[in-house]
The first five atom37 places (N, CA, C, CB, O) and aatype in JSON, in Angstrom:
{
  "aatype": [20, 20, 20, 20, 20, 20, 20, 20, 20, 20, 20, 20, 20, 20, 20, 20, 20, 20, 20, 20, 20, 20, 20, 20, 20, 20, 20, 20, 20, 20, 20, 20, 20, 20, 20, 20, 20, 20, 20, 20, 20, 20, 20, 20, 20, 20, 20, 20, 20, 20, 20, 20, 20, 20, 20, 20, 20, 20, 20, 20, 20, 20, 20, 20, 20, 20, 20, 20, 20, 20, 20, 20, 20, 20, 20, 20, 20, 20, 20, 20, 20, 20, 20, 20, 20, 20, 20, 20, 20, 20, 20, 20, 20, 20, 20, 20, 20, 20, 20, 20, 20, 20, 20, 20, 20, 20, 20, 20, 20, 20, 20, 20, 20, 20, 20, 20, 20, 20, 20, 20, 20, 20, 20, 20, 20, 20, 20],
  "atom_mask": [
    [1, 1, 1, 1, 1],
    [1, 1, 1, 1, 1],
    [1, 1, 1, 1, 1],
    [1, 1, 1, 1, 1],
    [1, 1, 1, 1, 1],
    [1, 1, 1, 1, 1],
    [1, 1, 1, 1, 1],
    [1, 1, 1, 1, 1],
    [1, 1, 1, 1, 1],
    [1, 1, 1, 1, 1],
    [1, 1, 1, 1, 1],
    [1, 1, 1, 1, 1],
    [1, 1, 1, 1, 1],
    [1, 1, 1, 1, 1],
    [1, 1, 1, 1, 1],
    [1, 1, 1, 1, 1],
    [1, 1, 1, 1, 1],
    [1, 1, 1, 1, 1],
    [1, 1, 1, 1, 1],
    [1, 1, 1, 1, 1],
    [1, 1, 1, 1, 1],
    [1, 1, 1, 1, 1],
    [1, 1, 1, 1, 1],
    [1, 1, 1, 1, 1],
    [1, 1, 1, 1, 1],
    [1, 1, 1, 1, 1],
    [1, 1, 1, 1, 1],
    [1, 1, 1, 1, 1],
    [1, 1, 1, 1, 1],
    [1, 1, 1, 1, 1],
    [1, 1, 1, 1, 1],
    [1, 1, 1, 1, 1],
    [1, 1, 1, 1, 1],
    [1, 1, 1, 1, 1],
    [1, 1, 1, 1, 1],
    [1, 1, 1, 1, 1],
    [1, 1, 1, 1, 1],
    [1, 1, 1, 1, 1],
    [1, 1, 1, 1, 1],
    [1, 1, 1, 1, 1],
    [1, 1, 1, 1, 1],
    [1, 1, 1, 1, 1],
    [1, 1, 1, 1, 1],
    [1, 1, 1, 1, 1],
    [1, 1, 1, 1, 1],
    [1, 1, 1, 1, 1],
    [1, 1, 1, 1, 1],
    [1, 1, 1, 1, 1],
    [1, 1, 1, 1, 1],
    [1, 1, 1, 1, 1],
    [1, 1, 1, 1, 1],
    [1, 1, 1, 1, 1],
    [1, 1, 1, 1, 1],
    [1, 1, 1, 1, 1],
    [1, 1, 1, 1, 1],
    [1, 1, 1, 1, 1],
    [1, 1, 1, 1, 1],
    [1, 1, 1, 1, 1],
    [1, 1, 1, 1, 1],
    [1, 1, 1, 1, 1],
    [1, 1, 1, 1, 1],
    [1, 1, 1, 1, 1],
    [1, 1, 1, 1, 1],
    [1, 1, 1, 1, 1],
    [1, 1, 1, 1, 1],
    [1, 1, 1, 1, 1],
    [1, 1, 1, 1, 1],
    [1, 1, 1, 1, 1],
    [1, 1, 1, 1, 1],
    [1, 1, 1, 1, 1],
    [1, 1, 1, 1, 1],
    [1, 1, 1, 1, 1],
    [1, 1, 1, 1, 1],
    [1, 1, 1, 1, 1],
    [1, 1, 1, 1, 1],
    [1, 1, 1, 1, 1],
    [1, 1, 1, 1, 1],
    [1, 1, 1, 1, 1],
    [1, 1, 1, 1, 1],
    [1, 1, 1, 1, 1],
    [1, 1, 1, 1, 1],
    [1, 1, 1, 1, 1],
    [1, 1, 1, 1, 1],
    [1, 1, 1, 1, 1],
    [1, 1, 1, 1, 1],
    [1, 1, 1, 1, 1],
    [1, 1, 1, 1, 1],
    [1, 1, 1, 1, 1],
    [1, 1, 1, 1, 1],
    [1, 1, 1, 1, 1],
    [1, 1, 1, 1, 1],
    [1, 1, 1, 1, 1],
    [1, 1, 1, 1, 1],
    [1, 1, 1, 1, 1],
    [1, 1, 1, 1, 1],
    [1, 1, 1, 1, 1],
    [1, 1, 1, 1, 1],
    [1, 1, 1, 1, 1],
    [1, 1, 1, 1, 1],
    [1, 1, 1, 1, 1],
    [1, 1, 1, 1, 1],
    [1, 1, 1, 1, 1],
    [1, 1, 1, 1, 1],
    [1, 1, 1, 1, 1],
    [1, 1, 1, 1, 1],
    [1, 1, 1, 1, 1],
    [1, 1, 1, 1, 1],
    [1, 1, 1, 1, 1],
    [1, 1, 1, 1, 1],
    [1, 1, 1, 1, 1],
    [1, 1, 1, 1, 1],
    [1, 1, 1, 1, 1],
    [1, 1, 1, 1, 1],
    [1, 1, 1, 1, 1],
    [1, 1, 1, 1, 1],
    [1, 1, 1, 1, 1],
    [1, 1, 1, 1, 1],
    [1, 1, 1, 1, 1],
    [1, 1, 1, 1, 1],
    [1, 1, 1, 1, 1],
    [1, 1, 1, 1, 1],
    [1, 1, 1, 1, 1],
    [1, 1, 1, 1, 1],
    [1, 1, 1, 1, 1],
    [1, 1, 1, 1, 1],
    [1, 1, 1, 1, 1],
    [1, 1, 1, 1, 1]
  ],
  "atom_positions": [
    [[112.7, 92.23, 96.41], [112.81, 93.5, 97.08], [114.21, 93.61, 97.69], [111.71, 93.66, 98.17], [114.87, 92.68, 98.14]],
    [[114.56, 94.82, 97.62], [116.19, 94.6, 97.58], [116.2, 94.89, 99.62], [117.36, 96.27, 96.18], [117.2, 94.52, 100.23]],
    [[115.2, 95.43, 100.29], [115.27, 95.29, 101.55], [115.36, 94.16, 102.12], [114.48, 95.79, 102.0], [116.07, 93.92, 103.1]],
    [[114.33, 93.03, 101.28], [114.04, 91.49, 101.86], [115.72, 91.38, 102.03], [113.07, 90.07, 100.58], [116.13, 91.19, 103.17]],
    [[116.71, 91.5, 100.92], [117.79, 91.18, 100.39], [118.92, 91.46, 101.61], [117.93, 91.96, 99.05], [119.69, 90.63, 102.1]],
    [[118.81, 92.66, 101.9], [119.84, 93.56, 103.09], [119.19, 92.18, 104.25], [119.21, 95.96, 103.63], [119.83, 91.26, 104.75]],
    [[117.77, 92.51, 104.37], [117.61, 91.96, 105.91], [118.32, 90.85, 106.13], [116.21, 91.58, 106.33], [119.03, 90.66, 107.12]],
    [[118.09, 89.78, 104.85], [118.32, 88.74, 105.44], [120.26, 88.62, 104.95], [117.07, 87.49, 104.86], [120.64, 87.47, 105.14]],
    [[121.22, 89.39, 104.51], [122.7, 89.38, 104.94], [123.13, 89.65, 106.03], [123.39, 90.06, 104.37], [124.1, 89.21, 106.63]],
    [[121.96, 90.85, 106.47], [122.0, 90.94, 108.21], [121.68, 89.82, 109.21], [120.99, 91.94, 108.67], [121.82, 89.94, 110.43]],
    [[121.27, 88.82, 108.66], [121.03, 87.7, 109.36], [119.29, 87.67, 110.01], [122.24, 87.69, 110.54], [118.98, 86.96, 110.97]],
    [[118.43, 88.44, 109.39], [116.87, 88.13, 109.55], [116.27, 86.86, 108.69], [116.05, 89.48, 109.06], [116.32, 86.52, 107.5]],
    [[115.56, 86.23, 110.1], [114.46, 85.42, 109.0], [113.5, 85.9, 108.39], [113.77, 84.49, 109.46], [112.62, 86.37, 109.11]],
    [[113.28, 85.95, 106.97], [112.24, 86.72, 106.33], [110.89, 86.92, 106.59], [112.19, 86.39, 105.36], [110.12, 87.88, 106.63]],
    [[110.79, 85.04, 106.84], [109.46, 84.73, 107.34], [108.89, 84.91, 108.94], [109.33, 83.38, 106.99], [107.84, 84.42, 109.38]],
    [[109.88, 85.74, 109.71], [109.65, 86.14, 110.88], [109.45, 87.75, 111.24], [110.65, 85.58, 111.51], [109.37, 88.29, 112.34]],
    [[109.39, 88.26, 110.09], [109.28, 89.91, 110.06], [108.34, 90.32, 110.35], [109.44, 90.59, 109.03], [108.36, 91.5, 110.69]],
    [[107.26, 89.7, 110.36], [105.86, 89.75, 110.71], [105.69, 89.95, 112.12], [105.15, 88.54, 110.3], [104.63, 90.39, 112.56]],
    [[106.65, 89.66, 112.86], [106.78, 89.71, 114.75], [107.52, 90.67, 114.83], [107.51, 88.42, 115.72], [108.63, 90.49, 114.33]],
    [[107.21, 92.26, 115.57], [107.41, 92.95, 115.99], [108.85, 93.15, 116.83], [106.45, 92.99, 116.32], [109.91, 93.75, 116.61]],
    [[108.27, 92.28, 117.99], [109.63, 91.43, 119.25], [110.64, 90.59, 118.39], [108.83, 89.97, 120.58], [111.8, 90.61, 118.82]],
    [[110.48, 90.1, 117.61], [111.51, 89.55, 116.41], [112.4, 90.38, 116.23], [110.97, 89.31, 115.05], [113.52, 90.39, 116.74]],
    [[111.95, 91.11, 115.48], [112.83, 92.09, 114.6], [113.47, 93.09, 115.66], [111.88, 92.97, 113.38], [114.67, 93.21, 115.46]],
    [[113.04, 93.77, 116.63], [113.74, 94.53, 117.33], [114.62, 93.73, 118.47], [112.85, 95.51, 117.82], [115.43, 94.12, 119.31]],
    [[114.24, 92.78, 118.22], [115.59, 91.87, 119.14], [117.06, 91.67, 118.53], [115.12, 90.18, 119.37], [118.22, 91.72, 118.96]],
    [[116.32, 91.37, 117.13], [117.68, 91.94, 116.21], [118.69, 92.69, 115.69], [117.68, 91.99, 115.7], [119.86, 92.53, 115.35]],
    [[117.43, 94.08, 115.78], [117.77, 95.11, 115.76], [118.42, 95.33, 117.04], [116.85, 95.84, 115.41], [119.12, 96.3, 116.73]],
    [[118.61, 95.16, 117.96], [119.03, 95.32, 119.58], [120.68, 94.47, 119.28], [117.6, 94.24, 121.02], [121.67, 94.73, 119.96]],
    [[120.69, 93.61, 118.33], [121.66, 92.95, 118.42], [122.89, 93.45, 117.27], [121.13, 91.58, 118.33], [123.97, 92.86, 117.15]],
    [[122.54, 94.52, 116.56], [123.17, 94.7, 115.58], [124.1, 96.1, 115.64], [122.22, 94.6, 114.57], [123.6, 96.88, 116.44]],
    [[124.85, 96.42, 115.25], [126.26, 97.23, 115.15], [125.47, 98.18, 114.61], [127.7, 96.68, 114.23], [124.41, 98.0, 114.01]],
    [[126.24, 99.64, 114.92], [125.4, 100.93, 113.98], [125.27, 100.72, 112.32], [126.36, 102.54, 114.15], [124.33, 100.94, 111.56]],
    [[126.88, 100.09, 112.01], [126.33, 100.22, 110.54], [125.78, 99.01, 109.98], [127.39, 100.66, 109.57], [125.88, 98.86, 108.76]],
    [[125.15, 98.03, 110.75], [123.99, 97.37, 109.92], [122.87, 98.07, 110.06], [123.66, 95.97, 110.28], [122.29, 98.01, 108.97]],
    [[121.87, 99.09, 111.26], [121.39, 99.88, 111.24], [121.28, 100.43, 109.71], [121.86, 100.45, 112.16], [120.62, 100.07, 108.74]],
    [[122.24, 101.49, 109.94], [122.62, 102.11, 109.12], [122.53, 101.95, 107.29], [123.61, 102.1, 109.65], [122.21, 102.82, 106.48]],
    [[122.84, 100.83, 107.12], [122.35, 99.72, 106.73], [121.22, 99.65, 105.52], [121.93, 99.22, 107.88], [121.06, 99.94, 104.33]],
    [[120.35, 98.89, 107.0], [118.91, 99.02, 106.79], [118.32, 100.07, 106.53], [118.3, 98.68, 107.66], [117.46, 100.28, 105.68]],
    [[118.79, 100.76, 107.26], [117.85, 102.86, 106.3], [118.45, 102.8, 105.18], [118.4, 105.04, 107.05], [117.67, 102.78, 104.23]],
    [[119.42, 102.76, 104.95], [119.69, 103.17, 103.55], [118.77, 102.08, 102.43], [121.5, 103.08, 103.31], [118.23, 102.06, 101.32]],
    [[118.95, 101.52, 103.2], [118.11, 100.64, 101.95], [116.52, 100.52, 101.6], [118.4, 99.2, 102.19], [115.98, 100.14, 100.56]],
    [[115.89, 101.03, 102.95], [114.29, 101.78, 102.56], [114.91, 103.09, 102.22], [112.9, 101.95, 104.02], [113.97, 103.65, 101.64]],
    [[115.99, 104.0, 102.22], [115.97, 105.13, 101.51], [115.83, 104.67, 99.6], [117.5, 105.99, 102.05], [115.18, 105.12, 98.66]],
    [[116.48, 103.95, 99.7], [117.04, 103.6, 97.92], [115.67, 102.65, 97.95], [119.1, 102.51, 97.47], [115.93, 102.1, 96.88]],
    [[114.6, 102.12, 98.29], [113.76, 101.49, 97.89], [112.09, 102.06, 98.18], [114.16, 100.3, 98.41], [111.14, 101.29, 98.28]],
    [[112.0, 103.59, 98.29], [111.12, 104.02, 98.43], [109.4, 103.61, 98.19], [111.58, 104.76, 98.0], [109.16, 103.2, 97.05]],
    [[108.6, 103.65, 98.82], [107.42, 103.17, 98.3], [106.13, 103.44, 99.01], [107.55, 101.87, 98.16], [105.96, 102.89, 100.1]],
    [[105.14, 104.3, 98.48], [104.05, 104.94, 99.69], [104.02, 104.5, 100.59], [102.79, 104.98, 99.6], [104.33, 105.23, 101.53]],
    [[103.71, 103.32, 100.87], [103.79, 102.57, 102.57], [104.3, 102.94, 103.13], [104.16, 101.47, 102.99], [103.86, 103.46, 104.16]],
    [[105.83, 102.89, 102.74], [106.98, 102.98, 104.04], [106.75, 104.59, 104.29], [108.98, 102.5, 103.55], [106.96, 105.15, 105.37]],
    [[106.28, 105.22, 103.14], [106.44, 106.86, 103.25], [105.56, 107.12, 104.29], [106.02, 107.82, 101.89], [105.94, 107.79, 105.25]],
    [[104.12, 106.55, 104.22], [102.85, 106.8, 105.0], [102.95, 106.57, 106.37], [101.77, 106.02, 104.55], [102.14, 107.11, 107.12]],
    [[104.1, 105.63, 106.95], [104.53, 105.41, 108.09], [104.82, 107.06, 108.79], [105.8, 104.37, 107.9], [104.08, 107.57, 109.63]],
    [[105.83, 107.57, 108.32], [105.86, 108.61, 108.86], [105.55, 110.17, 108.66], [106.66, 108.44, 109.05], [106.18, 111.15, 109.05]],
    [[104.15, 110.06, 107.76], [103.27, 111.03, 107.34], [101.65, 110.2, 107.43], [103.8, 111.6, 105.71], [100.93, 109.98, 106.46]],
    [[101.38, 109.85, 108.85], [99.91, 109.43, 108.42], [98.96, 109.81, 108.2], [99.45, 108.94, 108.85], [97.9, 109.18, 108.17]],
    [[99.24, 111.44, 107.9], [97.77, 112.63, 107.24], [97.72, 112.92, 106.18], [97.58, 114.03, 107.66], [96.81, 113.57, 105.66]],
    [[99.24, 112.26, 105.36], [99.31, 112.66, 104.05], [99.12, 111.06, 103.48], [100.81, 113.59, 103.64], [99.24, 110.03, 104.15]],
    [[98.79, 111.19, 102.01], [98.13, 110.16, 101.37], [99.17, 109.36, 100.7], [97.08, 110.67, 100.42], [99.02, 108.23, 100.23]],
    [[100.53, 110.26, 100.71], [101.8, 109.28, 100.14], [102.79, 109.39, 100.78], [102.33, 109.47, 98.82], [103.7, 108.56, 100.77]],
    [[102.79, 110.79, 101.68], [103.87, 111.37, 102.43], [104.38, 112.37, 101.42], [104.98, 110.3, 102.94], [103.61, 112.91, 100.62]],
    [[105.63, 112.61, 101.46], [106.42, 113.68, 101.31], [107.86, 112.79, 101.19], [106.26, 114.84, 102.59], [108.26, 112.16, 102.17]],
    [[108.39, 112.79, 100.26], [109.65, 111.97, 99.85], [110.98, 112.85, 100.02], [109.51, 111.48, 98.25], [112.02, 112.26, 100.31]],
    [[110.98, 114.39, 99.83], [112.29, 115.11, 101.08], [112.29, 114.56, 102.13], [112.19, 116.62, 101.63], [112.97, 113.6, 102.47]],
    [[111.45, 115.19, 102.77], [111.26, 114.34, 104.39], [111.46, 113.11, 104.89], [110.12, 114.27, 104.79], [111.75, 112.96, 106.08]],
    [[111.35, 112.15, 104.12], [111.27, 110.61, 104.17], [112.43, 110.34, 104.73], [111.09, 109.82, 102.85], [112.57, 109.91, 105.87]],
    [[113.44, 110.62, 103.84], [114.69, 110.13, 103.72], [115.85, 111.1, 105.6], [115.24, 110.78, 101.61], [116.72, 110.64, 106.34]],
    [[115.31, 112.17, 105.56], [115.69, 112.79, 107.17], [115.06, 111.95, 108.46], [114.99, 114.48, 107.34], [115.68, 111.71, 109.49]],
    [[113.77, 111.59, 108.19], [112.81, 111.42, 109.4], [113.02, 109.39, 109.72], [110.75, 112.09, 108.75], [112.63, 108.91, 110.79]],
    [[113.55, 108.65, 108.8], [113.82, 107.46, 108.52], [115.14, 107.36, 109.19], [113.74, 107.17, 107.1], [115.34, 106.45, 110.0]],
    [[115.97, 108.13, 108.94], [117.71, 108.4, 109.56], [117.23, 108.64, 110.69], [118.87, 109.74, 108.98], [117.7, 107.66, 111.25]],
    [[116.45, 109.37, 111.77], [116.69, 109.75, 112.77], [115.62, 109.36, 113.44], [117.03, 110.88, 112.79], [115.15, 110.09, 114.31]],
    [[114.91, 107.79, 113.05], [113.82, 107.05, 113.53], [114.65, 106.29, 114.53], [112.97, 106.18, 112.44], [115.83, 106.04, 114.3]],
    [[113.86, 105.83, 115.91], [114.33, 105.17, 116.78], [113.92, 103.78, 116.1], [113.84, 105.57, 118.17], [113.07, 103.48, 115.27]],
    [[115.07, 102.91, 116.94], [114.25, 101.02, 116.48], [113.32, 100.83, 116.74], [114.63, 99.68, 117.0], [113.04, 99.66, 116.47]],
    [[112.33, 101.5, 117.29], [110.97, 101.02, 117.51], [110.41, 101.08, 116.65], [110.27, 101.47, 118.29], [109.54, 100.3, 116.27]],
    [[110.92, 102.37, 115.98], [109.82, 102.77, 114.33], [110.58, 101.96, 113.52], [109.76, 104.69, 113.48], [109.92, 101.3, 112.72]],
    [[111.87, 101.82, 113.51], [112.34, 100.8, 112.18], [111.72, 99.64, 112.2], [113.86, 100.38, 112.09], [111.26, 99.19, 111.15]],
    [[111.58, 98.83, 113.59], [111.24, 98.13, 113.72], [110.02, 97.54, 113.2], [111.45, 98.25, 114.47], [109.98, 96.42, 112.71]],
    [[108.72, 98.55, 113.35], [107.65, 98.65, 113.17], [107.67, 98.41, 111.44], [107.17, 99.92, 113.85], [106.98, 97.54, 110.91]],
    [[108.59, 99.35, 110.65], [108.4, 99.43, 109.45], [109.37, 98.41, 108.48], [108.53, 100.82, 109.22], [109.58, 98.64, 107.29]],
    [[110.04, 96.98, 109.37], [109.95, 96.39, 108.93], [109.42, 95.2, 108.85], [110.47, 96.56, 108.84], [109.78, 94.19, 108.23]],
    [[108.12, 95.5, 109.85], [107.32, 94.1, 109.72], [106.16, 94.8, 108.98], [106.84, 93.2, 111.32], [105.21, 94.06, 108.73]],
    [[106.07, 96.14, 108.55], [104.9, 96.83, 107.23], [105.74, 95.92, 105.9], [105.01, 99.28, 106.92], [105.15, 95.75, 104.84]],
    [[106.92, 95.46, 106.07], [108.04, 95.2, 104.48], [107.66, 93.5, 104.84], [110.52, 95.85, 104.55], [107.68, 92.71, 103.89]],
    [[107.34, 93.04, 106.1], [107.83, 91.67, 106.16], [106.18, 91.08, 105.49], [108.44, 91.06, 108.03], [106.11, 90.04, 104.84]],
    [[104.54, 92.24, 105.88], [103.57, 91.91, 105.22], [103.89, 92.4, 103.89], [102.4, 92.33, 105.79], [103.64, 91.33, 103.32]],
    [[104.19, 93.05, 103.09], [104.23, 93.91, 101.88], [104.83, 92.53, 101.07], [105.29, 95.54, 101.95], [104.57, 92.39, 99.87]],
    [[105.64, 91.53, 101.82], [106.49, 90.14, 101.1], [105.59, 89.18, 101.06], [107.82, 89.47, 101.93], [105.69, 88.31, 100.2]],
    [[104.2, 89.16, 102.28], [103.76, 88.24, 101.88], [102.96, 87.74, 100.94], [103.55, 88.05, 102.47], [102.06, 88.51, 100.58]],
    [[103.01, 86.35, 100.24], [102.31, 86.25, 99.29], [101.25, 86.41, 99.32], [102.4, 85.51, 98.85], [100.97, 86.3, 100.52]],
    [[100.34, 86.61, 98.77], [98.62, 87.31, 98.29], [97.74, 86.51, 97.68], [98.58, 88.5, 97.19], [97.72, 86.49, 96.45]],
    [[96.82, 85.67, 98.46], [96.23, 84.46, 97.76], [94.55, 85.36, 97.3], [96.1, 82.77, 99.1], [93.89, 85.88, 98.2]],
    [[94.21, 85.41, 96.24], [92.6, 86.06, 96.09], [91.61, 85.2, 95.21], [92.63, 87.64, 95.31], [91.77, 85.01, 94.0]],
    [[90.62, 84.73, 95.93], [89.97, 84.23, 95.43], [88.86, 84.42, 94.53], [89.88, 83.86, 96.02], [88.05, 85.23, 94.98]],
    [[88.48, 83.79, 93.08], [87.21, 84.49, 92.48], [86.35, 83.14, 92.13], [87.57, 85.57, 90.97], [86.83, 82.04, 91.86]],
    [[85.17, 83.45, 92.18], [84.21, 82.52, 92.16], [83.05, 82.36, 91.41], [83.89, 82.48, 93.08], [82.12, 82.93, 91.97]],
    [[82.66, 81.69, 90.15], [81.47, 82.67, 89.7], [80.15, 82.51, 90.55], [81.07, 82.37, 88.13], [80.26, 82.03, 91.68]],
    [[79.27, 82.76, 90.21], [77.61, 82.97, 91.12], [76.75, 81.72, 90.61], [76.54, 84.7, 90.59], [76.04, 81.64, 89.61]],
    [[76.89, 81.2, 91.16], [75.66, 79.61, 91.14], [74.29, 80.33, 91.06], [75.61, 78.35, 92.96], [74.0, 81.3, 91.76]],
    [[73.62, 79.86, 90.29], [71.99, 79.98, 89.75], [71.54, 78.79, 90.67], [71.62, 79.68, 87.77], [72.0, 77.64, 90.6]],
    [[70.18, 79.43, 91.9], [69.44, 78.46, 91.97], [69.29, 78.48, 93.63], [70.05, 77.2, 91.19], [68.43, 78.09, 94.42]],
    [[70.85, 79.25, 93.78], [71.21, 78.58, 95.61], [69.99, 79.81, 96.2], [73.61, 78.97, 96.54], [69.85, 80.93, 95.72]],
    [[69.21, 79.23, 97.33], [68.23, 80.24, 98.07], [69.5, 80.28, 99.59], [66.13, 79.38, 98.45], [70.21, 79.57, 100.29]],
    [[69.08, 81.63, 99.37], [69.69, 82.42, 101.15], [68.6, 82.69, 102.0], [70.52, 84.16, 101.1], [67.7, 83.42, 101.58]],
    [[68.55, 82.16, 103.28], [67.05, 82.98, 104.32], [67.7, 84.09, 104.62], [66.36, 82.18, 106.02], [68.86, 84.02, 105.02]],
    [[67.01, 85.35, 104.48], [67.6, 86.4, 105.11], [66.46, 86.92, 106.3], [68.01, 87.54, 103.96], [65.24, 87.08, 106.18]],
    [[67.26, 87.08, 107.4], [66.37, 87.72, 108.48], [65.87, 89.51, 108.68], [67.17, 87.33, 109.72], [66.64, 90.46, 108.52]],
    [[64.46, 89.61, 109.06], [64.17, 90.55, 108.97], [64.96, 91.92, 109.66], [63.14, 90.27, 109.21], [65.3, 91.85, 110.84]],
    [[65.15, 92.75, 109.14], [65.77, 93.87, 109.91], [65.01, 94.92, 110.64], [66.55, 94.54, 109.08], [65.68, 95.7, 111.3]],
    [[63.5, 95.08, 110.62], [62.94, 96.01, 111.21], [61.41, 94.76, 111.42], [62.91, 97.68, 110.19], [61.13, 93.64, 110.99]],
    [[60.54, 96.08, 112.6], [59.9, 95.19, 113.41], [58.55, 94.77, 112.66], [59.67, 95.83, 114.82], [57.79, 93.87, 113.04]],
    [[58.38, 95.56, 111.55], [57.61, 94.52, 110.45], [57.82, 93.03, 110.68], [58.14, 94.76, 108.91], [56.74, 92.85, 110.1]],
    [[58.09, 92.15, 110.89], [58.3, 90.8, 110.57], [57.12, 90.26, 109.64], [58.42, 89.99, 111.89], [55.9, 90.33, 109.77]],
    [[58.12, 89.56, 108.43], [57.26, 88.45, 107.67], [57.67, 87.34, 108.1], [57.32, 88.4, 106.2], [58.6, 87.14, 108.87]],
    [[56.65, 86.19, 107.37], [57.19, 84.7, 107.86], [58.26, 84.25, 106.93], [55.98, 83.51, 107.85], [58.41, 84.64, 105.77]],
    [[59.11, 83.23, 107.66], [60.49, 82.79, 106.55], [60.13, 82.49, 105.42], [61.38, 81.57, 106.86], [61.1, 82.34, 104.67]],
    [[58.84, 82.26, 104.8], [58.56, 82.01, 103.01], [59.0, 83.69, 102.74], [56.36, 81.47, 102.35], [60.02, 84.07, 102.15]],
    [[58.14, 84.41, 103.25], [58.49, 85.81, 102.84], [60.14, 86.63, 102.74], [57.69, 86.53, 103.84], [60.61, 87.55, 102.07]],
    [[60.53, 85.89, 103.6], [62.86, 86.43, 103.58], [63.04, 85.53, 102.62], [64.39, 85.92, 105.38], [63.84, 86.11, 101.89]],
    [[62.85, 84.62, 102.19], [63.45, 83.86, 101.49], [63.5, 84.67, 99.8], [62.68, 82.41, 101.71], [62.67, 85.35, 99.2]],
    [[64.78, 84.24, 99.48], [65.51, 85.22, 98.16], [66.04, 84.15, 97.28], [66.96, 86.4, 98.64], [66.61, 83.14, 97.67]],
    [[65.82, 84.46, 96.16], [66.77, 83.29, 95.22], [68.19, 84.25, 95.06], [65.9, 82.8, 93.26], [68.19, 85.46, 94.84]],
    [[69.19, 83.51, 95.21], [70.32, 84.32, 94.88], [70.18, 84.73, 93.3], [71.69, 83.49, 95.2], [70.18, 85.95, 93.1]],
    [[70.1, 84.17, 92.56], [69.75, 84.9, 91.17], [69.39, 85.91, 91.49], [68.79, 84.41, 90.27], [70.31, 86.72, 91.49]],
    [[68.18, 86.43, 91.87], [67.09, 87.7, 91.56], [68.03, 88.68, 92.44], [65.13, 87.51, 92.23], [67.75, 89.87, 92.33]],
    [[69.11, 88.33, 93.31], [69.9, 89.14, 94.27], [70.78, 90.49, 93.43], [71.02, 87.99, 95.08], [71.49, 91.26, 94.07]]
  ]
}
């Protein structure tokens, strides 16, 4: 991601983008045109997320707008939207599993019927 790229010539740790107080401490520490900078480079790297940041009624935002409302965001919102870039980096572990034949689950009753635990009892198969 060519933002990861800017941040860290600006001198960000990547793996610290995730902290809010991080990043705007940095941001606190930096000259207008590293600012400056940094917008340009969520301008040139557009992507619903960052858009939805500052359209949260619209479903992608509005990409005219993006690029005005991003320029004239305080560091709090940059800030904010680059720890949305510092999760968007992190890696994505997903697990799949197939379904074991055999395993029984007790499930507890939900209404005041009560049966006895032979009766909750479910084979995960038949589930």
């Amino acid at each position: 991601m060519h933002i990861a790229e800017t941040l860290q010539k600006l001198g960000f740790n990547i793996q610290l983008l995730g902290s809010e107080k991080y990043v705007l401490n940095k941001l606190q520490s930096l000259k207008a045109e590293g600012i400056t900078r940094i917008k340009e480079a969520f301008i040139q790297n557009k992507a619903p997320r960052f858009m939805k940041y500052f359209f949260p009624h619209q479903p992608y935002g509005k990409q005219k707008l993006y690029n005005k409302k991003l320029m004239e965001s305080s560091l709090e919102r940059l800030a904010h939207l680059i720890k949305v870039c510092g999760l968007l980096l992190q890696t994505k572990v997903y697990l799949f599993w197939e379904k074991s034949e055999g395993i029984t689950v007790n499930c507890e009753a939900d209404y005041e019927d009560s049966k006895s635990p032979q009766q909750n009892r479910k084979d995960v198969g038949s589930l």
